[in-house]
ZASE-714647 format. One line per 2 residues: number of its first residue (from 1); their letters; for each residue x, y, z of C-alpha. Coordinates in nm, 2 decimals. Layout:
ZASE-714647
NUM	A	X,Y,Z ~ ...
This chain:
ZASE-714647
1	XX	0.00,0.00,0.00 ~ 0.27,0.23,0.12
3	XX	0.45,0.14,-0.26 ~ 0.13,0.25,-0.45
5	XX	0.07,0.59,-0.24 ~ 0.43,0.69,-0.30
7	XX	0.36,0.59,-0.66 ~ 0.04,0.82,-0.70
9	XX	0.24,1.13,-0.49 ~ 0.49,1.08,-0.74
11	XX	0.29,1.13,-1.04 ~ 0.13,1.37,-0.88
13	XX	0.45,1.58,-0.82 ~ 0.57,1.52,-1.19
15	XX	0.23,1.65,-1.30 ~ 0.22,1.95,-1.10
17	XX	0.59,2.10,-1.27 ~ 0.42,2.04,-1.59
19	XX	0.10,2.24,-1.47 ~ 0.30,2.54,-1.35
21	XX	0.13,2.92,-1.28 ~ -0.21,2.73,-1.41
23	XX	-0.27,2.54,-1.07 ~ -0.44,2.23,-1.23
25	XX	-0.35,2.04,-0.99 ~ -0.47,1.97,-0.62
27	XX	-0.30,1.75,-0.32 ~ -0.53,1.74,-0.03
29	XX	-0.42,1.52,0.27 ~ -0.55,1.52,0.62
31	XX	-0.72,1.34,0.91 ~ -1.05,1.16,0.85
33	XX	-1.31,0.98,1.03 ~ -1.57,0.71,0.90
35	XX	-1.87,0.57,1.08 ~ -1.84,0.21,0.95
37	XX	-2.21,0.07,0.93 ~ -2.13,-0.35,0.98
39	XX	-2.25,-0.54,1.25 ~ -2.16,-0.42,1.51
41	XX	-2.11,-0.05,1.40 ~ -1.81,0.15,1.45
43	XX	-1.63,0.46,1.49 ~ -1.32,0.44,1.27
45	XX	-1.02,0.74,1.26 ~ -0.79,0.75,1.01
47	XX	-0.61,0.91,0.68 ~ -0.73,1.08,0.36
49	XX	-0.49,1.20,0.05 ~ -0.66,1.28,-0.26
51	XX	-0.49,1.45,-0.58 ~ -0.70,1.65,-0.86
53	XX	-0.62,1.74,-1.19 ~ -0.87,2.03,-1.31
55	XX	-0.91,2.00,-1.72 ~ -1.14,2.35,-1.71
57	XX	-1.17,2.59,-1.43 ~ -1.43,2.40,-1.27
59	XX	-1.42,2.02,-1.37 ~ -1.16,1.81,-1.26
61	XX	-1.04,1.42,-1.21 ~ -1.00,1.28,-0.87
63	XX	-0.82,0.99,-0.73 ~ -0.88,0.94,-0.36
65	XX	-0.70,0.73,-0.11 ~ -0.82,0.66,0.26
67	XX	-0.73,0.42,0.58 ~ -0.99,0.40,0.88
69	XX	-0.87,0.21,1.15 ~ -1.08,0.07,1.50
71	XX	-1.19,-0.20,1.70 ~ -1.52,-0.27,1.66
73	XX	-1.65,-0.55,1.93 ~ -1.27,-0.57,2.02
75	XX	-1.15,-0.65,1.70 ~ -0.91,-0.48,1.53
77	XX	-1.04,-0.35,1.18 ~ -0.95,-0.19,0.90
79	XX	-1.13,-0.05,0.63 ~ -0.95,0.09,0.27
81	XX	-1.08,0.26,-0.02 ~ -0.96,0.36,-0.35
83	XX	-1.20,0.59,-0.58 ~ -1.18,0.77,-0.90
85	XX	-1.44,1.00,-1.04 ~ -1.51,1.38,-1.18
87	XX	-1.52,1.68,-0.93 ~ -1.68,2.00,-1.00
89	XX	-1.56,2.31,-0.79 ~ -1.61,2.70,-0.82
91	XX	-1.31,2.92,-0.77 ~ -1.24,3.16,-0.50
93	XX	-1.13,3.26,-0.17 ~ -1.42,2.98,-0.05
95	XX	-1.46,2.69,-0.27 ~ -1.73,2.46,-0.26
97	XX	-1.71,2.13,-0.43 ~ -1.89,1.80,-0.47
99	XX	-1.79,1.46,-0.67 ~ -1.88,1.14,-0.75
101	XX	-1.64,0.87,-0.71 ~ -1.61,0.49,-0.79
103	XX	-1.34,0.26,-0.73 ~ -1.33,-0.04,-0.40
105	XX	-1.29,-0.07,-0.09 ~ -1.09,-0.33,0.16
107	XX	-1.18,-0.44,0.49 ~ -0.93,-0.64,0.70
109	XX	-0.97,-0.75,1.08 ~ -0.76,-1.02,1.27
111	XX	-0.59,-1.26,0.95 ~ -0.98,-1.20,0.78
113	XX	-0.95,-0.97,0.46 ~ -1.25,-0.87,0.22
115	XX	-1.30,-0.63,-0.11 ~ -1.58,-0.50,-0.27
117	XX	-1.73,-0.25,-0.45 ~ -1.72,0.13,-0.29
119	XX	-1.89,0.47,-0.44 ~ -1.83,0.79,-0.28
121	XX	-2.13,1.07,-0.32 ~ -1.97,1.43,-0.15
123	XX	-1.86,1.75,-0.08 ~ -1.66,2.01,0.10
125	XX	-1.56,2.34,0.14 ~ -1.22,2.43,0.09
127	XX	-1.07,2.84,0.18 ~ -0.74,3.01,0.08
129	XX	-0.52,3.02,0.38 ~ -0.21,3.18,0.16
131	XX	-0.14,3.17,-0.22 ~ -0.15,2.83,-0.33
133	XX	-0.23,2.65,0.01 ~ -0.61,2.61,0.12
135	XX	-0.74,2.46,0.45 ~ -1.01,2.20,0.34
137	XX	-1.26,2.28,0.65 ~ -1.46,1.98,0.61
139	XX	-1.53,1.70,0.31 ~ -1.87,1.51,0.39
141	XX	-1.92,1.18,0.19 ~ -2.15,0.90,0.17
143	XX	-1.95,0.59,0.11 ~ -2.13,0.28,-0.02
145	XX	-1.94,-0.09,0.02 ~ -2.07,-0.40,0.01
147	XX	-1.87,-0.65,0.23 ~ -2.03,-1.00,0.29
149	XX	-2.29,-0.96,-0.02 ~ -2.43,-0.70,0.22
151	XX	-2.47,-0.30,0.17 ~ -2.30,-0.09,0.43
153	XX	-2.42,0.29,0.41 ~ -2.14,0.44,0.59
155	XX	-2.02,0.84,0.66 ~ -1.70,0.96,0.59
157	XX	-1.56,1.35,0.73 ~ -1.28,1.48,0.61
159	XX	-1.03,1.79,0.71 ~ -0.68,1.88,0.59
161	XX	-0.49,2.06,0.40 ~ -0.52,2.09,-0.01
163	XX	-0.16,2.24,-0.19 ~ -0.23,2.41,-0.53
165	X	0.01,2.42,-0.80
């Protein structure tokens, strides 16, 4: 996992030279939290890191990384997901956005591992702290998985910080 993040923040940082003045490119990364709706439910903390490329002013591509971590019933869990989908966002001191994302998800607990299908339906509020470096004050997502041929309708909150170049 670690090989495949450094992989993406690579890309990432090549893509970003090439994007100069133009700030096409976003790198959000920050703390996260996920209510994870199995049986039993849990509270779950973790990691976000997400990178944007923005073809026009206001659409872009997203791939988006997280890790929630608990233990639910005593149990120590994990849950991954890896989504890709459009973002629309409006410029400005203040930017709201919202996406739809697709992609999977992982859930791992004691030697037991399990994938599925994920979908994340969201958005957040970024604002400018200082030229090129925003403060994302919250991301708000439904996340969709379906471990055990079962739907989990879970929430995910995100805050952190987004670098523009």
């Amino acid at each position: 996992m670690a090989r495949k993040l450094g992989l993406l923040l690579g890309v990432l940082l090549i893509a970003s030279i090439s994007a100069g003045a133009q700030e096409k490119v976003e790198v959000f990364g920050g703390y996260s939290y996920m209510r994870f709706n199995s049986s039993p439910g849990a509270n779950l903390n973790g990691w976000e890191i997400s990178g944007q490329y923005k073809f026009t002013d206001w659409l872009g591509g997203v791939a988006d990384l997280d890790g929630h971590y608990g233990s639910p019933g005593g149990i120590g869990s994990s849950v991954y997901t890896y989504l890709f989908g459009p973002q629309v966002s409006f410029s400005g001191r203040v930017s709201p956005f919202a996406h739809l994302l697709l992609g999977g998800a992982h859930f791992g607990a004691q030697g037991f591992g399990s994938s599925s299908f994920s979908m994340a339906i969201g958005g957040g509020i970024d604002t400018e702290l200082i030229h090129g470096i925003r403060w994302r004050i919250v991301q708000g997502d439904y996340v969709l998985t379906e471990f055990g041929s079962r739907a989990q309708n879970n929430a995910r909150f995100s805050t952190g910080i987004v670098f523009r170049f």
